[in-house]
C-alpha positions as a Markdown table, in Angstrom:
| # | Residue | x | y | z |
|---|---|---|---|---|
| 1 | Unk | -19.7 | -174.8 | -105.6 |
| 2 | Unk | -23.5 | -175.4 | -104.5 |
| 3 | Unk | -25.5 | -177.4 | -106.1 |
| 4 | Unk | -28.8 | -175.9 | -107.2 |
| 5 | Unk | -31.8 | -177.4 | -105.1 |
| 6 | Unk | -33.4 | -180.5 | -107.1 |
| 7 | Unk | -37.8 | -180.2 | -107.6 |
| 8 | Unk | -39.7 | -182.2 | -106.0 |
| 9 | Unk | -40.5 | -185.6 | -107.4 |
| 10 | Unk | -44.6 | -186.4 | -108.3 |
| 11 | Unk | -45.4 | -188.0 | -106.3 |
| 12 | Unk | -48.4 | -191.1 | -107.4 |
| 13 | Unk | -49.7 | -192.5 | -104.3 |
| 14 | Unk | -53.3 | -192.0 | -102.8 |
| 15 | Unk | -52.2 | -190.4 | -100.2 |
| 16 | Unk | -50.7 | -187.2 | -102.6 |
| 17 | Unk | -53.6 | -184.8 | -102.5 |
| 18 | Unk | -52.3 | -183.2 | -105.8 |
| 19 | Unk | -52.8 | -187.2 | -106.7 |
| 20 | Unk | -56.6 | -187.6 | -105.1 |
| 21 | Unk | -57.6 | -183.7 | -106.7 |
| 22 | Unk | -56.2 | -184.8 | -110.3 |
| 23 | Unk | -58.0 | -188.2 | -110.1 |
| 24 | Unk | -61.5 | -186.4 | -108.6 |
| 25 | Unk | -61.5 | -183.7 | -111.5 |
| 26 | Unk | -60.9 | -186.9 | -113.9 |
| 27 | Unk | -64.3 | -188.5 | -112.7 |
| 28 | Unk | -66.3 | -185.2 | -112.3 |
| 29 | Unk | -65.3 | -184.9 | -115.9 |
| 30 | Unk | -66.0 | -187.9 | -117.0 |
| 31 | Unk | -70.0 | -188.1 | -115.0 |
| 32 | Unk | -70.7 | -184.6 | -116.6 |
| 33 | Unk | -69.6 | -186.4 | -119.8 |
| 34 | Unk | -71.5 | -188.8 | -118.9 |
| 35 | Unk | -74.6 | -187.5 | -118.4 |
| 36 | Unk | -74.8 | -184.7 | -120.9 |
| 37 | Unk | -74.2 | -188.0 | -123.7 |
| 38 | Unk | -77.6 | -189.6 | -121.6 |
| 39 | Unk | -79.8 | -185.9 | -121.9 |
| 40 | Unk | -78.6 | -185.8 | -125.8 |
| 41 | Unk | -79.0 | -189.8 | -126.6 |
| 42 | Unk | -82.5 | -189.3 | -124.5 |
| 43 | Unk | -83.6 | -186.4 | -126.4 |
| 44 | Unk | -83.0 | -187.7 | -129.6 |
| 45 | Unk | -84.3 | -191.0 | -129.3 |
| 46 | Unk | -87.5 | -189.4 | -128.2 |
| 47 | Unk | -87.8 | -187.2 | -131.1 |
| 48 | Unk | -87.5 | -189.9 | -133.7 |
| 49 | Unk | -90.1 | -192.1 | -131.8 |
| 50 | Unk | -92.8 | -188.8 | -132.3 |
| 51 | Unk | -91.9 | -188.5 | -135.4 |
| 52 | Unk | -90.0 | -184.5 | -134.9 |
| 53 | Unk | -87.1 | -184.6 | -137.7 |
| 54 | Unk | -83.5 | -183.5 | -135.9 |
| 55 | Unk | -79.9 | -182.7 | -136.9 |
| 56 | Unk | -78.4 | -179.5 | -139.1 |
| 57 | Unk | -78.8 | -180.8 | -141.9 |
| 58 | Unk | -81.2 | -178.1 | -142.5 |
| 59 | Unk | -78.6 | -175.2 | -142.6 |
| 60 | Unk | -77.8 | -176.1 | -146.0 |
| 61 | Unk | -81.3 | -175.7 | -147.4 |
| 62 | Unk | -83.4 | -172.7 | -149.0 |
| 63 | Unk | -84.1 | -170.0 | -146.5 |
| 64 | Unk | -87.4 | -168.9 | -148.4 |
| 65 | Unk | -87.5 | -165.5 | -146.5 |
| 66 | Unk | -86.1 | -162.0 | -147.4 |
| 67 | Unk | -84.2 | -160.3 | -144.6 |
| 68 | Unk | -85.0 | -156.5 | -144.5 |
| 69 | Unk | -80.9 | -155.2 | -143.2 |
| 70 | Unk | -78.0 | -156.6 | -143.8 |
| 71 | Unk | -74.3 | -155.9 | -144.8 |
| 72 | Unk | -74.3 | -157.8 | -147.7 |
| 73 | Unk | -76.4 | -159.3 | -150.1 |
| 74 | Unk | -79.2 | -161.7 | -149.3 |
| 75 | Unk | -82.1 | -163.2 | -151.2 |
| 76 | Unk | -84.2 | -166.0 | -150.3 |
| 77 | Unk | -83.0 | -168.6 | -152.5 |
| 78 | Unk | -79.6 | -168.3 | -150.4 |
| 79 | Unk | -79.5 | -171.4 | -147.6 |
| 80 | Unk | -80.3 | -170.9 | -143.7 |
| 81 | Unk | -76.6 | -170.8 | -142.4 |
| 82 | Unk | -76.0 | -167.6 | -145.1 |
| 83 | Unk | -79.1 | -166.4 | -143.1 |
| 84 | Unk | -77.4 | -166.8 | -139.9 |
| 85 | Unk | -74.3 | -165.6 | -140.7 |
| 86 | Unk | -76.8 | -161.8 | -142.1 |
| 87 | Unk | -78.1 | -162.7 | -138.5 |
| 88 | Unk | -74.7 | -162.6 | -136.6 |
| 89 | Unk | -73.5 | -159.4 | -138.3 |
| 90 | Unk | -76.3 | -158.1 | -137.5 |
| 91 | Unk | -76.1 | -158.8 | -133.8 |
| 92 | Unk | -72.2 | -157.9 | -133.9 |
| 93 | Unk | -72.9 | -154.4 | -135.8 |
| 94 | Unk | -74.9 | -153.2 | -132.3 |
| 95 | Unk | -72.6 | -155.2 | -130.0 |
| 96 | Unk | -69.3 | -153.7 | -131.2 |
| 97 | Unk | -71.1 | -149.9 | -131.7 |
| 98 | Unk | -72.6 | -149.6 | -129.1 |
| 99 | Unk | -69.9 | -151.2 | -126.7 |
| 100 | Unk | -67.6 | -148.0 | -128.5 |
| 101 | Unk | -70.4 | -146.1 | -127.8 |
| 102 | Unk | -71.6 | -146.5 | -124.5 |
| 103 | Unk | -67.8 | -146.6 | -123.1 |
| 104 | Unk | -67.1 | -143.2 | -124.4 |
| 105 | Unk | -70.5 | -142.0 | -123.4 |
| 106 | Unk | -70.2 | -143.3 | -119.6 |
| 107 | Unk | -67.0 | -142.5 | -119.3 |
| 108 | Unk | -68.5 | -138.9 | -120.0 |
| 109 | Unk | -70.9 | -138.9 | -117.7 |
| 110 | Unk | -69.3 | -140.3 | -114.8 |
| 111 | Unk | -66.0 | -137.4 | -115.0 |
| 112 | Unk | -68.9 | -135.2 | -115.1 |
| 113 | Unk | -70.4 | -136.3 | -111.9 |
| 114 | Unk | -66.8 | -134.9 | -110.4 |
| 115 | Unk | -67.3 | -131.5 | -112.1 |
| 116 | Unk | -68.1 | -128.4 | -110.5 |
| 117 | Unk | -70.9 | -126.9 | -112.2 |
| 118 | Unk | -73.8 | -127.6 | -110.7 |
| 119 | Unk | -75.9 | -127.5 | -114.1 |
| 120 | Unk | -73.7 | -130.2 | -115.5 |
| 121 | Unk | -73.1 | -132.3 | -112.0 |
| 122 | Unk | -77.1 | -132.5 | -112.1 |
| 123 | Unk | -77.4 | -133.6 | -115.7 |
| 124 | Unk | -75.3 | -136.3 | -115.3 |
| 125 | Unk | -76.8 | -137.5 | -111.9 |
| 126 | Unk | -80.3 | -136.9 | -113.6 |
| 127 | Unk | -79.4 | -138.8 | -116.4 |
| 128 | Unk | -78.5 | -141.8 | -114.6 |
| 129 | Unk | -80.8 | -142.2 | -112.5 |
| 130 | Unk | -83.3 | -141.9 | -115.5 |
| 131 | Unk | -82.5 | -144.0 | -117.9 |
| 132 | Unk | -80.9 | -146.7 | -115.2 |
| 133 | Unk | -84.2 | -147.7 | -113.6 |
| 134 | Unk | -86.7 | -147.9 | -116.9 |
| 135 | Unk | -86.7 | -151.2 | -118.2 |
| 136 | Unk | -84.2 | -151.4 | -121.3 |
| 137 | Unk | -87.2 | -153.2 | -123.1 |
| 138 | Unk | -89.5 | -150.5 | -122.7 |
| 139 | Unk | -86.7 | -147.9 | -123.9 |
| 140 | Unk | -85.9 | -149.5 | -126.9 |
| 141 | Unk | -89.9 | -149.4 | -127.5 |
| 142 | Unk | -89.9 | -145.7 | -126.8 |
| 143 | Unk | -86.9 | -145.3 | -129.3 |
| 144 | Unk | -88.4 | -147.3 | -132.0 |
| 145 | Unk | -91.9 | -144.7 | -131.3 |
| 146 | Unk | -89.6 | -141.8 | -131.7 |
| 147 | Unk | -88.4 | -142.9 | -134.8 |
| 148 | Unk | -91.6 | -144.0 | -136.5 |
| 149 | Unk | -94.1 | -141.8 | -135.3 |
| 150 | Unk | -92.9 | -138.3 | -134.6 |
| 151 | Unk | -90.5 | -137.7 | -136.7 |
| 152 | Unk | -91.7 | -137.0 | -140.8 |
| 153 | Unk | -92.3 | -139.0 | -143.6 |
| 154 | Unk | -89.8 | -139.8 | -145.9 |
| 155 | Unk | -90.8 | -138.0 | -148.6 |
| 156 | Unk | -90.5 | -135.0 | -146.6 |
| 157 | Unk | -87.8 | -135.7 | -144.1 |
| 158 | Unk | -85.5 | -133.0 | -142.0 |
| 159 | Unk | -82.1 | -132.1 | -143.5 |
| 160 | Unk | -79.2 | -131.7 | -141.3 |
| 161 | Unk | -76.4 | -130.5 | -143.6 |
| 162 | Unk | -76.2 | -134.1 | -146.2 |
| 163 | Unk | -78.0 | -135.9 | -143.6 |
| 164 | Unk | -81.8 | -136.8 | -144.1 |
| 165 | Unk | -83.8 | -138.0 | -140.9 |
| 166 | Unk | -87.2 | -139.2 | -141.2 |
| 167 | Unk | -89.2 | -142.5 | -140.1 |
| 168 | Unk | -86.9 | -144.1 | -142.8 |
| 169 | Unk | -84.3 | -143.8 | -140.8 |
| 170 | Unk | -81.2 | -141.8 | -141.3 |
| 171 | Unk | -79.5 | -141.2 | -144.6 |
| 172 | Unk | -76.0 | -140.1 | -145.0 |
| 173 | Unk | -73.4 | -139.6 | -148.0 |
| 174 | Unk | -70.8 | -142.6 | -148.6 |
| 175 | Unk | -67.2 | -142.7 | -149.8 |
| 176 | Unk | -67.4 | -143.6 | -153.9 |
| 177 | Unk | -65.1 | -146.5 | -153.0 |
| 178 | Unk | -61.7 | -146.0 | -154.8 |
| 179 | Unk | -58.5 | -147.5 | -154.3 |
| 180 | Unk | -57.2 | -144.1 | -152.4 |
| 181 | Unk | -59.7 | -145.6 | -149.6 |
| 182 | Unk | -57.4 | -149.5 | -149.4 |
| 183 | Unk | -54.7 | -147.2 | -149.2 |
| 184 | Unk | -55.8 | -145.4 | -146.1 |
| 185 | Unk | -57.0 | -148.6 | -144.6 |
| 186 | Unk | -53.4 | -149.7 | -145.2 |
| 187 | Unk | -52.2 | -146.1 | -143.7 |
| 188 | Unk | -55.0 | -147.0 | -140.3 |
| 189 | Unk | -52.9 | -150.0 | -139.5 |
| 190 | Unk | -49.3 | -148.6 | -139.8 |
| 191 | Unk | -50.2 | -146.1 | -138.0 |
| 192 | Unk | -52.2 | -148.8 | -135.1 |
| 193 | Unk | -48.9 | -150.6 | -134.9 |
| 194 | Unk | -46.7 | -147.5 | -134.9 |
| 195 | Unk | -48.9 | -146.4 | -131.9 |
| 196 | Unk | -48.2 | -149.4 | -130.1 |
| 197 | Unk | -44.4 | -149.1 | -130.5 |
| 198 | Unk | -44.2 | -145.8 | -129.3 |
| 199 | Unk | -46.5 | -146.5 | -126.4 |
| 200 | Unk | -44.1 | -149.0 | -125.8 |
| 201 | Unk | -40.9 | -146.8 | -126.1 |
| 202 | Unk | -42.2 | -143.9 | -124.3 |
| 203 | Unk | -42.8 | -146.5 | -121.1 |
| 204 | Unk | -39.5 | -147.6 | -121.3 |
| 205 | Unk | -38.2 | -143.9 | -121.7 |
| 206 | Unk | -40.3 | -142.5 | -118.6 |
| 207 | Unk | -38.9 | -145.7 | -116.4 |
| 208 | Unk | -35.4 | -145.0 | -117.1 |
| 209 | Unk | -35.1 | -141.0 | -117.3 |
| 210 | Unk | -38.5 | -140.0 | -115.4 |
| 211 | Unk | -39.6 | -138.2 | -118.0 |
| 212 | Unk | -43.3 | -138.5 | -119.2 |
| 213 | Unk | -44.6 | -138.2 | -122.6 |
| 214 | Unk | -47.9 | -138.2 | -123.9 |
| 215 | Unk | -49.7 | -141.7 | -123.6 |
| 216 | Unk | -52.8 | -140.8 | -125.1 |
| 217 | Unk | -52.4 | -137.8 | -128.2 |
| 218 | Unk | -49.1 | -139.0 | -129.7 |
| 219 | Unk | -50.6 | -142.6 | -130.5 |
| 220 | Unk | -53.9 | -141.2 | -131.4 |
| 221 | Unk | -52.1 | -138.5 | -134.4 |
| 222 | Unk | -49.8 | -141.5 | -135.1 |
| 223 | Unk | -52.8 | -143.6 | -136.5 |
| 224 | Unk | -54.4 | -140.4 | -137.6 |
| 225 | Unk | -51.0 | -139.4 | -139.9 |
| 226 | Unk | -50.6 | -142.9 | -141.1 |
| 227 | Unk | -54.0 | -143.2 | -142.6 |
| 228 | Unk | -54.3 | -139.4 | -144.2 |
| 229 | Unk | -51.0 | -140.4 | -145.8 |
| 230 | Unk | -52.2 | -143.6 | -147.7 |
| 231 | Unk | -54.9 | -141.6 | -148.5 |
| 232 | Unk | -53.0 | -138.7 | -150.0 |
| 233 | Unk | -50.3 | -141.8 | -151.7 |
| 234 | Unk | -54.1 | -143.3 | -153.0 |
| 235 | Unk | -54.7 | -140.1 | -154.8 |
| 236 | Unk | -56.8 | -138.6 | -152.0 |
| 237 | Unk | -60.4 | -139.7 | -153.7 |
| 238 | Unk | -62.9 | -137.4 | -152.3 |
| 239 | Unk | -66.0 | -138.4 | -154.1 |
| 240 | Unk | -69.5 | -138.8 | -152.3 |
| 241 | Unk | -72.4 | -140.7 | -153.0 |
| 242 | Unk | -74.5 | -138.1 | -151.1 |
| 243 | Unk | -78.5 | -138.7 | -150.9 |
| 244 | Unk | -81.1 | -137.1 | -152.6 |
| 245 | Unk | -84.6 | -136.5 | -151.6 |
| 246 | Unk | -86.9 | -138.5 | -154.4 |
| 247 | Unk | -90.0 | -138.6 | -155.7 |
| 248 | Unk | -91.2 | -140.5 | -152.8 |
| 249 | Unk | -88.2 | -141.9 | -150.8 |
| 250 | Unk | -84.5 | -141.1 | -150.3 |
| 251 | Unk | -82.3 | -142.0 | -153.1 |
| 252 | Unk | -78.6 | -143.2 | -152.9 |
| 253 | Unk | -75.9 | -142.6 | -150.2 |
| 254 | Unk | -76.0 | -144.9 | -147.1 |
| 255 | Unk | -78.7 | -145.5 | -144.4 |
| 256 | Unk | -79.9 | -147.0 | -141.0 |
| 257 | Unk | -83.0 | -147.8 | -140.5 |
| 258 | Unk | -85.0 | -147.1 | -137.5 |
| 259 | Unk | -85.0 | -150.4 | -136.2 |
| 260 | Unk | -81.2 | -150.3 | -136.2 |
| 261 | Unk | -81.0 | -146.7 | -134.4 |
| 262 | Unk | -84.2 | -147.5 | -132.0 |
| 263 | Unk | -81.9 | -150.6 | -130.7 |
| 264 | Unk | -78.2 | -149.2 | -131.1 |
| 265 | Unk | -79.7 | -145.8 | -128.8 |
| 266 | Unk | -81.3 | -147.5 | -126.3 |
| 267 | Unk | -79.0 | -150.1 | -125.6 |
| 268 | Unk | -76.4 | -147.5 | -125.4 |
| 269 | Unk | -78.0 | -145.1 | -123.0 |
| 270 | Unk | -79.3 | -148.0 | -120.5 |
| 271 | Unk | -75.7 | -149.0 | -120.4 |
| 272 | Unk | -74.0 | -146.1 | -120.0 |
| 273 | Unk | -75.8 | -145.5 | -117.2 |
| 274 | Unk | -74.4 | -148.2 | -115.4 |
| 275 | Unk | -70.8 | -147.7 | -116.5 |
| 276 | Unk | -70.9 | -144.0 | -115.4 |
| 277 | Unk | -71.8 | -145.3 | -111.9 |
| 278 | Unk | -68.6 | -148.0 | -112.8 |
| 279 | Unk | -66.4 | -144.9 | -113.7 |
| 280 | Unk | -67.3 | -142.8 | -110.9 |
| 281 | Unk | -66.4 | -145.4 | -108.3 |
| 282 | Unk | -63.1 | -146.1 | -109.5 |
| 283 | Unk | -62.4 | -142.6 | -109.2 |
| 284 | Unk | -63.5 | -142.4 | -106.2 |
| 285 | Unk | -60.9 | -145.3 | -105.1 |
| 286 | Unk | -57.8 | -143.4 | -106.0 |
| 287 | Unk | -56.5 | -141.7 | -102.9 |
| 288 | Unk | -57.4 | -138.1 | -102.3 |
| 289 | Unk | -53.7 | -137.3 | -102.0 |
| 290 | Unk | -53.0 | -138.4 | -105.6 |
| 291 | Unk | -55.3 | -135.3 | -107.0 |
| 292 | Unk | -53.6 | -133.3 | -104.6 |
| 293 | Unk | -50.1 | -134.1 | -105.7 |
| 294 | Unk | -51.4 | -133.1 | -109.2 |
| 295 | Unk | -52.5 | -129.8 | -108.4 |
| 296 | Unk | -49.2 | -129.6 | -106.2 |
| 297 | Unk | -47.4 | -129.9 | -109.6 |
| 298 | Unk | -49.5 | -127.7 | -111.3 |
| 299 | Unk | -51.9 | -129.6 | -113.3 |
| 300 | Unk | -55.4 | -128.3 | -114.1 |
| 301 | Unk | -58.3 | -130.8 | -112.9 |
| 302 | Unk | -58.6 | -131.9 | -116.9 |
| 303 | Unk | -55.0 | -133.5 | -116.8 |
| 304 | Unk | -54.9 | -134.7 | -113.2 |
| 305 | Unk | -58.2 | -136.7 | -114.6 |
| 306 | Unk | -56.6 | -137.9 | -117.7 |
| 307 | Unk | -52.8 | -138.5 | -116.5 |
| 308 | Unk | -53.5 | -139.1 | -112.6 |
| 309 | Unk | -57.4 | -140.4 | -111.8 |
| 310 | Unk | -58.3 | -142.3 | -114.6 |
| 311 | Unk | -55.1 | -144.5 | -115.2 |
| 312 | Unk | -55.3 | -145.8 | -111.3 |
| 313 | Unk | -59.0 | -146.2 | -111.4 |
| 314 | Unk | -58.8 | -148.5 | -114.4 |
| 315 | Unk | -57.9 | -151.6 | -111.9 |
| 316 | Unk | -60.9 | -150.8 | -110.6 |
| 317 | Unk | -62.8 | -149.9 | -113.3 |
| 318 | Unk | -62.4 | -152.6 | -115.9 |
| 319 | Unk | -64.0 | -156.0 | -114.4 |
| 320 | Unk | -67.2 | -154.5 | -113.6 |
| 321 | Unk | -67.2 | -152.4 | -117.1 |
| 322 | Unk | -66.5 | -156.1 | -119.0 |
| 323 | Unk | -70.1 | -157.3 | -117.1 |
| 324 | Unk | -71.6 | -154.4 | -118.7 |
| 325 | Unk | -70.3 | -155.2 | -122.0 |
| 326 | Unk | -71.4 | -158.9 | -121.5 |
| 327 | Unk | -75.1 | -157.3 | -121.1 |
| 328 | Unk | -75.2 | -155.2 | -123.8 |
| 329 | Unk | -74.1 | -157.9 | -126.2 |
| 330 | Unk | -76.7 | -160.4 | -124.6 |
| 331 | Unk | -79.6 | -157.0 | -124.0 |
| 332 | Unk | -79.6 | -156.9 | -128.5 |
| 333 | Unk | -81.2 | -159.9 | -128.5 |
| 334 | Unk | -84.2 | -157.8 | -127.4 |
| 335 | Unk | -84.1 | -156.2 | -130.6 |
| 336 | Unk | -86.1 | -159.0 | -132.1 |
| 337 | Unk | -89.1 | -156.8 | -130.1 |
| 338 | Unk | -88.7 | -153.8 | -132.7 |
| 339 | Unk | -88.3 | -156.2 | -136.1 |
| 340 | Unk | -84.3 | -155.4 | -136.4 |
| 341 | Unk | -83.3 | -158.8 | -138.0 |
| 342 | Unk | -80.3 | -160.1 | -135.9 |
| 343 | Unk | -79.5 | -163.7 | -135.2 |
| 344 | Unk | -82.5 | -164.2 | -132.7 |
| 345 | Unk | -85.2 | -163.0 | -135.4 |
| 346 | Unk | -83.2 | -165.6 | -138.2 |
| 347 | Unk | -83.3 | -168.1 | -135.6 |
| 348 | Unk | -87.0 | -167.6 | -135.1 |
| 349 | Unk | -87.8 | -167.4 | -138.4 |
| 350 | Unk | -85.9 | -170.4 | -139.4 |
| 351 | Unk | -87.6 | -172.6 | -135.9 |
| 352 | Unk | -91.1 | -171.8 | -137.4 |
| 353 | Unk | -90.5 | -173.1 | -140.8 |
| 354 | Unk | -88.5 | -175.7 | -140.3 |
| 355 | Unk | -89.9 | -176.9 | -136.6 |
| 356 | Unk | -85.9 | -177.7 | -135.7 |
| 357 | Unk | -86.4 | -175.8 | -132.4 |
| 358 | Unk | -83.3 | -177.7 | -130.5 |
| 359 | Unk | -81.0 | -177.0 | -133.4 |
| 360 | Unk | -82.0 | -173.2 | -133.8 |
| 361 | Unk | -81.6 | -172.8 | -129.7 |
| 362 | Unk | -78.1 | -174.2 | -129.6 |
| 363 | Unk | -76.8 | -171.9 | -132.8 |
| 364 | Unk | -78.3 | -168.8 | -130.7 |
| 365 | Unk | -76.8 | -170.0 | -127.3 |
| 366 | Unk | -73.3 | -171.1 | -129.2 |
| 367 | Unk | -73.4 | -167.7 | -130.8 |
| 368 | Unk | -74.1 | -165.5 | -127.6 |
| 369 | Unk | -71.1 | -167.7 | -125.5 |
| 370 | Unk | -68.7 | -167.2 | -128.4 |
| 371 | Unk | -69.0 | -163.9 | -128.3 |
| 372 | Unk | -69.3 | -163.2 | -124.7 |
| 373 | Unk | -65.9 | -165.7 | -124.0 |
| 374 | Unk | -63.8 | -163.5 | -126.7 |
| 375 | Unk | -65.1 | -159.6 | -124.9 |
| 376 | Unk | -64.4 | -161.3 | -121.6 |
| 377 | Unk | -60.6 | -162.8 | -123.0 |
| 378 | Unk | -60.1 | -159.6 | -125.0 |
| 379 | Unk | -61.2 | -157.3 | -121.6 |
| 380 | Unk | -59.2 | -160.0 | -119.3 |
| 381 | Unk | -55.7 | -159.5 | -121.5 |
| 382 | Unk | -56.7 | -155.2 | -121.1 |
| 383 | Unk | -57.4 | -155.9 | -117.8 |
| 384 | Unk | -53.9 | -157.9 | -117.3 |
| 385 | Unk | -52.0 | -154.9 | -119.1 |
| 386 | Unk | -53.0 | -152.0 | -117.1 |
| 387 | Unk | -53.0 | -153.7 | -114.0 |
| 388 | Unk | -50.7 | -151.7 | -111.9 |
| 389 | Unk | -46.9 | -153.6 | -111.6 |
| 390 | Unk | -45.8 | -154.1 | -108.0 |
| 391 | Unk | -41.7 | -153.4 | -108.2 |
C-alpha cells in the first residue's frame, strides 16, 4: 500500500522567499504603522500648542440644531452622534433606493438598445447619451428647480389618484400600522428563504435530469405568497392614512420632500446611464451562436434575454456594475448642494459649531469606506455565485 505523499516542511531560512516576502510585509507594516502614529502624534501635539480643542468627546454633547428629514425623531436637545446616526440613514435611504433603482432602470435601457423598434432603440441611445455627459451636480440642481419652481404650491398641488405633488414634495397614503402588517413582514421572509431553497433544489434538479424550471417567477411568487399569507393570518388590515389637502398644506399620510426626490432622481438617471452602457456590453460578450441556439429551440427574443443573454453576461456584467454602485453611494454626498440633510450636511453643521474639523472628516470618510467595503463584499460574494462553474 502507498503511502500518501508528506507536505512540504516550512522552511525558516533567508534564503526561503516565502521566508524574505513574510518578513518584508512585516516591516512594511510595521513603517506604515509607524508613520501614520508620527502624522497623528504630530497633529495633535500641534493642535494643543494653538490652542484648537481635539478628541470625540464632543459626540456626546447637545446638537443645538433641528434636522429638517429624518426616519425618526430628532430634536435639538438630542447629542451629535444621534445627529449622525439621522445623518447616515439619511445617506443610506438614497444609497440603497437608488442602487434598486438605477439597476432596474439600466438594466432597462440597455435590453432596449438590442430591441428592434427603432423609436425605442433611439430613446434608449438618446437617453444615455443625455444624461451621461451633464455633470451629475448640475442635474441634481435642475431636479431640485423642477421640483421647487414649476410645479404648484402646496396649497394647491396636482392629484394623481391619493397622491399629491407639489413644491412640498410628494404625499402619499400609509399603512395604519397594525399587527396584520409584523405578520406579513414575517410572511416576506419565509417566503425570501423558501425562494432560496427552491432555487437551490431546482439547480440540483436541472443538473441531474436536464430539466429546467423557472429561476426567476417561482422564487419571486414564493416571497410574494408567503407575505400575503401572514397578512391574511394578521387579519388582512387594510386601513390607510391617506392625505388630505388643508387649509394651507397637506395633512397626514406620508411624504418626501423635494430635496429627497431632486437627489434620489438624479442620482438615479446619471447612473443608469452608465450601467446600461455596463449591460449592453455584457450582452454583447455572449457568443452570437448562444441566441441562435435559443431561437433554434424556439424561444422568443424575451426569453432567450432572460434565460440565455443575461445569465452569461452577468460575469461580465457585475464588476463594473459594483464601481457604479460605489459612485452613487459616494455621488449623495452631493446632496448637501440641494439642503437634503445626510451625513455630510450633519458633519458640516456639527464642524462649524464645534470647530472639531479632523474629527467630523474622519466620521464622514469612516462612514463612506464602511459602506463602500460591505456593497463591494456583498457584490463580490454575488459576483462569486454566479460566476460560471468550469466542470
Amino acid at each position: 500500500m502507498s503511502t500518501p505523499p508528506t507536505a512540504p516542511k516550512k522552511s525558516w531560512s533567508w534564503r526561503s522567499q516565502a521566508f524574505r516576502g513574510l518578513i518584508y510585509q512585516v516591516i512594511t507594516i510595521a513603517l506604515i504603522a509607524l508613520a501614520v502614529w508620527y502624522l497623528a502624534n504630530n497633529t495633535i501635539t500641534n493642535m494643543k500648542l494653538r490652542g484648537i480643542q481635539s478628541g470625540f468627546d464632543f459626540l456626546t454633547g447637545s446638537a443645538g440644531f433641528d434636522i429638517g428629514e429624518s426616519l425618526f425623531a430628532f430634536d435639538s436637545g438630542e447629542p451629535y452622534w444621534r445627529a449622525f446616526l439621522v445623518g447616515l440613514t439619511n445617506t443610506l435611504r438614497v444609497a440603497v433606493l437608488g442602487i434598486i433603482l438605477t439597476t432596474i432602470l439600466g438594466t432597462l435601457i440597455g435590453v432596449g438598445r438590442f430591441s428592434r423598434n427603432a423609436l425605442v432603440r433611439g430613446f434608449c441611445t438618446v437617453y444615455v447619451e443625455f444624461f451621461r455627459n451633464i455633470p451629475v451636480l448640475l442635474q441634481l440642481l435642475m431636479w431640485y428647480l423642477m421640483f421647487t419652481e414649476l410645479l404648484p404650491a402646496a396649497s394647491e398641488p396636482w392629484a394623481l389618484g391619493p397622491l399629491f405633488l407639489s413644491k412640498g414634495g410628494l404625499s402619499f397614503p400609509v399603512p395604519v400600522w397594525a399587527s396584520g402588517h409584523v405578520w406579513g413582514a414575517w410572511g416576506l421572509l419565509v417566503g425570501v428563504v423558501a425562494a432560496f431553497a427552491y432555487r437551490h433544489f431546482a439547480r440540483i434538479s436541472f443538473e441531474k435530469t436536464g430539466v429546467a424550471k423557472s429561476m426567476l417567477l417561482a422564487p419571486i411568487a414564493l416571497v410574494l405568497a408567503f407575505g400575503v399569507l401572514g397578512w391574511l393570518l394578521g387579519g388582512a388590515p387594510t386601513a390607510l392614512n391617506r392625505p388630505v389637502l388643508g387649509e394651507f398644506a397637506i395633512e397626514n399620510g406620508g411624504a418626501l420632500t423635494p430635496e429627497f426626490l431632486s437627489v434620489l432622481l438624479g442620482l438615479t438617471v446619471y447612473t443608469a446611464a452608465f450601467v446600461s452602457e455596463v449591460v449592453r456590453g455584457g450582452i454583447q460578450s455572449v457568443a452570437l451562436g448562444q441566441s441562435e441556439a435559443a431561437a433554434a429551440l424556439g424561444l422568443s427574443r424575451g426569453h432567450t434575454m432572460r434565460l440565455v443573454m443575461l445569465p452569461q453576461a452577468l460575469r461580465v456584467i457585475i464588476p463594473p456594475v459594483t464601481n457604479q454602485y460605489l459612485n452613487l453611494t459616494k455621488n449623495s454626498s452631493l446632496a448637501v448642494a440641494i439642503g437634503y440633510p445626510d451625513v455630510v450636511s450633519i458633519a458640516n453643521t456639527a464642524l462649524n459649531q464645534t470647530g472639531r474639523a479632523v474629527e467630523c472628516i474622519a466620521i464622514i470618510m469612516v462612514i463612506y469606506l464602511s459602506t463602500s467595503l460591505f456593497t463591494s463584499i456583498l457584490m463580490n460574494w454575488y459576483n462569486t455565485r454566479s460566476a460560471i462553474k468550469e466542470r
